[in-house]
N, C-alpha and C positions, 0 to 999 in steps of 0.2 A: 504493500500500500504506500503511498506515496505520504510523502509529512505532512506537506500542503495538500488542501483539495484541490482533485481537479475534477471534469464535468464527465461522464463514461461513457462510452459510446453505445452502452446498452445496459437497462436495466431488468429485473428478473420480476413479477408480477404475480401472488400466490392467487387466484381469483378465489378467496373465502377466505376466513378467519385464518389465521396461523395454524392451527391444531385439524383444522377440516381436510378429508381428503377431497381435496379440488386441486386442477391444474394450475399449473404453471404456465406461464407466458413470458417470452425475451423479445422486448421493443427498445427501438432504439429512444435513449432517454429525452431526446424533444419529442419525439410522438407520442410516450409517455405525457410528458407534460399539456399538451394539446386533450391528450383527453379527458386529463384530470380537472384541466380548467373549461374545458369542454361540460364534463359532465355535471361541474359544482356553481357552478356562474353563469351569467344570463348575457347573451353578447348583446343585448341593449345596454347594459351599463354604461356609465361614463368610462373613458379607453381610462384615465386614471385609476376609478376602481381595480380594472381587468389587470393592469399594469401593474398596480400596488397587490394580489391577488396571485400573481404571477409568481414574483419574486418570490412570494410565502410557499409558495405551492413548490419550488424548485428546492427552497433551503430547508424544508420539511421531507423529501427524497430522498437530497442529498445527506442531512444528517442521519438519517435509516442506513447509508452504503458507505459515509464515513467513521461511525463508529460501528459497521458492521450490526446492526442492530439483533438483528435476525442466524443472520450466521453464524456470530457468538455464540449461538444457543443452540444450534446443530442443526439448525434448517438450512435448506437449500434454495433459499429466495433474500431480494433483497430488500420485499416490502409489499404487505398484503393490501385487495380493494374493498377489504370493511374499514366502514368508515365509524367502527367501537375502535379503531385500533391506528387504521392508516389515514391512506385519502382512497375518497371514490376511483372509480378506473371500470367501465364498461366495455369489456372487450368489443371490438368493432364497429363501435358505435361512431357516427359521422361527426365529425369535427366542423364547429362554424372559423367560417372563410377568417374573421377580425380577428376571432384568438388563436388562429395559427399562424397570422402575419406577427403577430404581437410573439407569441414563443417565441418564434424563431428569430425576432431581436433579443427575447431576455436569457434564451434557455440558460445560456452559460454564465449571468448572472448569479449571485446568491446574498443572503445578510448574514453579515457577523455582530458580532455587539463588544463592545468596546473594545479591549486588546486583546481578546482573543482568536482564534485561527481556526476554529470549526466552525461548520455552517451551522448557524443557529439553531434553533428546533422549534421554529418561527410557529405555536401551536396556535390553532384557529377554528371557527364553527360558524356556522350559517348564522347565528345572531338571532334566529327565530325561533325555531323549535331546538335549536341547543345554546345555550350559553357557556361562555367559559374564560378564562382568565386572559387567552390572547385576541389574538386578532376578530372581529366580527364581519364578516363575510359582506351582509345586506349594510353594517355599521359604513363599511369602506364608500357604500354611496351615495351617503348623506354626505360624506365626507368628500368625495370628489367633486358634488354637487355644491359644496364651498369655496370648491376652488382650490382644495389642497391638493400638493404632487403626489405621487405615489411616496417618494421618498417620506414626506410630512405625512401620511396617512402610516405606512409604517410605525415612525416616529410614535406619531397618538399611542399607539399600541405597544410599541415591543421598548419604548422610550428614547429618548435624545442622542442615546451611545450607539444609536445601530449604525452599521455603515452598510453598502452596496461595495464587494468585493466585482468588476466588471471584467466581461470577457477574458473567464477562468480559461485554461487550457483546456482541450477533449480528448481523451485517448482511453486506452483501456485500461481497468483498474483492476488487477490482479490482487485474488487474498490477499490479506497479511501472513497467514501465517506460511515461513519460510520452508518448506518442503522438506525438511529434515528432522531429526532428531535433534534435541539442542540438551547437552548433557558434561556432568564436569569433563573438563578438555576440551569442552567445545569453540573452537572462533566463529563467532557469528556476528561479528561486527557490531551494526546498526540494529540484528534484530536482536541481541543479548542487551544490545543496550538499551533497548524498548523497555523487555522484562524486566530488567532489573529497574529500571525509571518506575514505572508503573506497579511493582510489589513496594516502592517503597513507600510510593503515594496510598494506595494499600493498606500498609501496616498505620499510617495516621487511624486508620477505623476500626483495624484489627491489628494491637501493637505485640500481641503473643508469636506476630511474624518477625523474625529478626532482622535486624539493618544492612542494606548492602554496602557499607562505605564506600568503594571505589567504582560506581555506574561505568565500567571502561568499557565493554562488549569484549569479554572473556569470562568464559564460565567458571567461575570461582569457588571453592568452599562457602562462602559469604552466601552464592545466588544459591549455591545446593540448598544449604539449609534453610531458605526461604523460601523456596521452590516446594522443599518436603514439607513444611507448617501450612503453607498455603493448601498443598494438597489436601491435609491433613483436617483444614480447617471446611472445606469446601467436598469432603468426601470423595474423593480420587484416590487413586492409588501412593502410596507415597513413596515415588521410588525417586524421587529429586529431578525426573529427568522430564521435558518441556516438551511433547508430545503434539496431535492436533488438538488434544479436549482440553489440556493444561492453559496450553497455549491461547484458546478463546476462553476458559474461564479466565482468566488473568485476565483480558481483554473484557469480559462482559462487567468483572465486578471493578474493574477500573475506571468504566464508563459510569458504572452507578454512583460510587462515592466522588467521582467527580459530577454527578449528574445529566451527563453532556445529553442526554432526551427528554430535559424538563425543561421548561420554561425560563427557568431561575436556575444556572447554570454557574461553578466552579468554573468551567471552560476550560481552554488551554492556550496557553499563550508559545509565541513561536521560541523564546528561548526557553522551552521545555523538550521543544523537537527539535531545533538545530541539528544537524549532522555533525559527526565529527569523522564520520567512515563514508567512502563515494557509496553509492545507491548503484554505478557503476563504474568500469573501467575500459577506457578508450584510446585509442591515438590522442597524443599528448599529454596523458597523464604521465605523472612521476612520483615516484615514492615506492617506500617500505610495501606496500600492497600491490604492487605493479611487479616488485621483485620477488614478491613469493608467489606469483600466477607464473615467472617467467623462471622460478626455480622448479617448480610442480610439471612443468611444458616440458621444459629438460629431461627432469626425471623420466619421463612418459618416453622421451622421445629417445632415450638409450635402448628402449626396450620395442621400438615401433618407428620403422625407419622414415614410416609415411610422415612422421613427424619432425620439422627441421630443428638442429639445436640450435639456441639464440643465447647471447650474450644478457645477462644476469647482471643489469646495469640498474634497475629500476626507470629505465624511460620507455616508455609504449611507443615505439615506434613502428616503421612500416613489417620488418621482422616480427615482433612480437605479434602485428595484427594479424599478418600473414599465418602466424603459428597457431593462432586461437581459431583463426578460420578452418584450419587443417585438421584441428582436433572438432571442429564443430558439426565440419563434414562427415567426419566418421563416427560421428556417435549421434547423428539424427538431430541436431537442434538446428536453429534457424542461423545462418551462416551469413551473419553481420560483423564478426569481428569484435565484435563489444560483449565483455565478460561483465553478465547479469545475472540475475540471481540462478536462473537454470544451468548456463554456463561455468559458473562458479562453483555449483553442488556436485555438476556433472563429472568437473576436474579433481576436486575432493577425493568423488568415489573413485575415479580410475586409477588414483592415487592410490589410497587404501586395497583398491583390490589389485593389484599391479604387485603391492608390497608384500599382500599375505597370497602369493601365489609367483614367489622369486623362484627363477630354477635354481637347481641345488648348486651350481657352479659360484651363485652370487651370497648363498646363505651365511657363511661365513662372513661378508661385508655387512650383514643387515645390520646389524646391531649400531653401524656406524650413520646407519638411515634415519629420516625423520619419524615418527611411528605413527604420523596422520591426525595427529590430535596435540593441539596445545596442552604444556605443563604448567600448570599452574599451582597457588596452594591451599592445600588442603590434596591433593593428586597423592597417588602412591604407587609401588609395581615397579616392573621388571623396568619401564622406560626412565624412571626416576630416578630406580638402581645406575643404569646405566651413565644418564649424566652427570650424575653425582658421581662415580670413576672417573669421566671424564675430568670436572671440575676441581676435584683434587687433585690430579695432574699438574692441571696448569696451576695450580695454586701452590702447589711443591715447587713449583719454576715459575711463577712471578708473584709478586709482594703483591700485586695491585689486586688480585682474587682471594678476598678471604679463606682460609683452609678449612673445609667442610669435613663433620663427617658422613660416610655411605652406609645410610639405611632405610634409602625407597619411599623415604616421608618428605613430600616438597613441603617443608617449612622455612620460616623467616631467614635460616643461615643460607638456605638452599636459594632464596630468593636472591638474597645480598651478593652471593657469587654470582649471581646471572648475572641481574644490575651491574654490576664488576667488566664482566665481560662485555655487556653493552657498547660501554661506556668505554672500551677497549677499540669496539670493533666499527663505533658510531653509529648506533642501531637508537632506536627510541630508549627509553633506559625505563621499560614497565614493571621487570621482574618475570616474565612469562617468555616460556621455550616455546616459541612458532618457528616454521621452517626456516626463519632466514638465521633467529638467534641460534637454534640447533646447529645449523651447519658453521656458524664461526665457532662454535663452542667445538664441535669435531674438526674443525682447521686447527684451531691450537692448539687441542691435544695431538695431532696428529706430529705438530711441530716439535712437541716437548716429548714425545713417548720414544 
């Protein structure tokens, strides 16, 4: 899912209540919108009514597909056409000529309210036989018939802080949740760092969950045992590890106590989602995550000739695109060159399965491999074992590496020699073995052994 909204080129449509066995419908989300202001609104109205009417109707949608309303909860829609629950939606029903001229200027439109970055949850009612705390349907035409903008008709209702976010981006809005298992060891960048953001806002309601201190997107001791309480709290399994059910609970009850489908909204403001990891990776990027796609390619490609080997520079250049393309080719994904999240999971596994199915000639080297999963602490096992040999090596031969001892427990000493080496090798200095820290950490023992 993207940080920011954008508009999606199709929305999903339960026709009955949430729980009713009734079909499903996929319409493109302005035609969507046509019918809903089609089927709720009278196209005699004042165009400012329709207009101010419009807007509600798009950022009441959109908040159902941005905070997954529905899907958090295991359905397979992204917003039912009862209107106890949703907005009206009359499959097939004839759209008038004004409000489809009118969509198709607002569709990509939506309100926010004050600093925050979700689409409102702009709630509203015909104003006749329903009443209710937001916007009044028949109220908006008293009010256009004053003379007020749609903006100011807005206003009246949802108050002075709302804004028109205009001409959002449209594209396609893929789940959130990331296609893998997310578990200690795990790098998941941007989506570890979601969970871990969002347990912590969380434990504000339920503080029996314990604190992540370091939100970095590395799966840590800290997210396990939040991860297992939250389970725990919430009746899941409690094996620590971020699943698809874990994954939308986390997401449904994060939406709750923030409120983001009320009216009177917590909200969320953009430096709560900032990025600090790309979303993707392209010609022209640079950095530490550009040299572990371009170390992972390598690997791949000593063992698969179709694959070219590139230099392990951290700059995505025409080589590297060329080599994402090559690997993209042969394992079925869509052959753009840009390492996204499918691409990215894709290269993981071939990774991992590549490693535990070495021929016996290379068995003897594994040990010197990366084992597919970040070390972090609280980690333990034979890979922990391992760098910590390593570590004490180089730490027997230079001052600057604290001297560890070896017993497969990544703790605070096992951390500080990493940092050590970092900081050696010019690496970020987080404390966590990912592929790039692994292999300096096996370049210098290699040098000192």
């Amino acid at each position: 899912m993207p940080v920011t909204p954008v508009i999606p080129d199709y929305i999903t449509v339960h026709l009955g209540t949430p729980n009713s066995n009734a079909r499903n419908v996929t319409v493109p989300f302005a035609d969507y919108i046509k019918n809903v202001a089609s089927s709720e609104i009278y196209p005699s109205w004042p165009e400012n009514a329709i207009r101010a009417n419009v807007y509600a109707q798009v950022s009441f949608a959109l908040n159902r597909i941005f905070t997954e309303y529905y899907r958090s909860r295991g359905y397979n829609f992204d917003i039912t056409n009862s209107t106890a629950y949703d907005q009206a939606y009359v499959d097939g029903r004839d759209i008038f000529s004004n409000v489809s001229r009118i969509v198709d200027e607002l569709f990509n439109d939506y309100v926010t309210k004050g600093n925050q970055i979700q689409p409102y949850f702009t709630e509203y009612c015909d104003g006749r036989s329903v009443t209710c705390r937001g916007l009044s349907q028949w109220g908006t035409v008293t009010l256009a018939n004053q003379g007020r903008t749609p903006y100011q008709i807005l206003q009246n209702y949802y108050g002075n802080d709302v804004n028109i976010v205009r001409n959002a981006p449209v594209r396609n809005v893929p789940e959130s949740y990331p296609g893998r298992l997310l578990r200690l060891g795990s790098y998941g960048g941007e989506e570890i760092r979601t969970i871990q953001r969002q347990l912590n806002r969380i434990r504000r309601n339920y503080p029996s969950i314990p604190a992540i201190p370091d939100a970095n997107g590395f799966f840590d001791a800290a997210t396990r045992a939040a991860v297992i309480q939250f389970q725990r709290i919430f009746n899941l399994a409690p094996d620590g590890i971020v699943g698809k059910a874990t994954w939308y609970k986390i997401k449904q009850i994060y939406n709750a106590v923030k409120k983001l489908s009320e009216l009177y909204s917590e909200g969320i403001t953009i430096s709560e989602v900032e990025r600090i990891f790309s979303e993707t990776l392209r010609r022209g990027n640079r950095g530490s995550d550009v040299r572990a796609i371009q170390y992972f390619l390598n690997f791949l490609g000593f063992f698969n000739d179709r694959l070219p080997q590139i230099q392990v520079d951290g700059i995505f250049g025409p080589a590297t695109e060329n080599a994402v393309r090559q690997f993209q080719s042969q394992y079925g994904l869509t052959v753009d060159g840009i390492v996204g999240r499918a691409t990215w999971n894709a290269i993981l596994d071939a990774y991992y399965s590549t490693l535990n199915s070495l021929p016996d000639e290379y068995r003897s080297y594994s040990s010197l491999l990366y084992p597919g999963y970040t070390l972090t602490t609280g980690t333990s096992g034979n890979a922990v074992t391992q760098i910590q040999t390593f570590l004490r090596v180089i730490a027997q031969n230079n001052s600057a590496v604290p001297l560890i001892t070896v017993d497969g427990i990544y703790g605070d000493r096992t951390k500080a020699a990493v940092i050590a080496v970092q900081k050696l090798a010019g690496l970020p200095q987080n404390g966590v073995v990912g592929p790039l820290t692994w292999n300096a950490i096996v370049n210098l023992y290699n040098e000192y052994r």
